[in-house]
N, C-alpha and C positions, 0 to 999 in steps of 0.2 A: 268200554268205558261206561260203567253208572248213569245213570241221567237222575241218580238223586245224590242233589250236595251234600257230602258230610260235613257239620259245623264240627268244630276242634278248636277256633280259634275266636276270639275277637272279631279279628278282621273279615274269617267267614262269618259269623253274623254280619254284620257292617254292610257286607256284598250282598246278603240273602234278604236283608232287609232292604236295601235299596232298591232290589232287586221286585219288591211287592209294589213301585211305581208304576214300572213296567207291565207287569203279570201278576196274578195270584201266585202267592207260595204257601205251599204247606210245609210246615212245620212239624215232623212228630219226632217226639219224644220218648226213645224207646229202653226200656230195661233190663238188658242184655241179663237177667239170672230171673226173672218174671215169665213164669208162665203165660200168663194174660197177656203179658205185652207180646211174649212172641207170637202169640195168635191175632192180635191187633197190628203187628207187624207184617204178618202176611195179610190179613185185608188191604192193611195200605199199598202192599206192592201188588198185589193184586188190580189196587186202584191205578196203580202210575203204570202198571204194564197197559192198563185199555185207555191209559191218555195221554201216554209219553209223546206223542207226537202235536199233542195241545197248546195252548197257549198259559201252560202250567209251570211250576217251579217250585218242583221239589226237593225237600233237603229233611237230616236223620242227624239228631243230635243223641251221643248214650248218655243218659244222665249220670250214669256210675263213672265211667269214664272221662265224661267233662262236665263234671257237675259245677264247677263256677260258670261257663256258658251256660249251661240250662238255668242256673238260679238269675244270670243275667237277662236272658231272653224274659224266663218272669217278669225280673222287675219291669225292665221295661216295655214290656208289653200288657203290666200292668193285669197279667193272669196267673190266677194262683196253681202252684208246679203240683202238675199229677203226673203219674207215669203208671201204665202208660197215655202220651197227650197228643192230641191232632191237632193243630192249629192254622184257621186260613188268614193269612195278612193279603190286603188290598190297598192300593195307596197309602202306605205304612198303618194301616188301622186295621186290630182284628174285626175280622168280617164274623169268625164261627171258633166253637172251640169243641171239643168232645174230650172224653176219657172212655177208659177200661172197656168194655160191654159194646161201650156206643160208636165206638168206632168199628165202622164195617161200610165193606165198598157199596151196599145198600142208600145207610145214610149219607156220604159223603156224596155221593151221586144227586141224593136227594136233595141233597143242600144245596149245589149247583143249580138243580133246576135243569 
């Protein structure tokens, strides 16, 4: 089993957002025909393989494929849609957000702290 949510739905948003009370989740945003993104997608799991065991919560929305979730997460989370996108919610509030380039298990580390 995965230990990153796939959002598909509504309602997995719903769960992955309520879910950033609890713990940080990241959010990316990946564009399954995007080069770029599939290279940003291996740094992210690159990142969730060295902190799967964290008090982390990760989840993988395709924006091709569920593009009305990803325009929803947008809206409201009130961040404009890139792909590919990293995004960290923390008590329902973006904490960080990156695109294309800048996502790499380097800076997501960094950001942590």
């Amino acid at each position: 089993m995965s230990i990153i949510k796939e959002v598909t739905t509504e309602q997995d948003w719903k769960e992955v957002f309520e879910l950033s009370s609890i713990n940080p989740v990241f959010i990316f945003k990946h564009s399954t025909t995007c080069p770029i993104s599939a290279e940003a997608h291996a740094e992210y799991l690159g990142f969730v393989e060295e902190h799967e065991k964290g008090e982390l919560t990760f989840s993988l929305v395709r924006v091709i494929e569920e593009r009305p979730i990803s325009n929803l997460i947008s809206k409201e989370l009130d961040v404009k849609h890139e792909s590919p996108q990293l995004i960290l919610i923390k008590d329902k509030n973006v904490q960080w957000s990156a695109s294309h380039w800048n996502i790499t298990k380097k800076n997501i580390t960094k950001f942590l702290g």
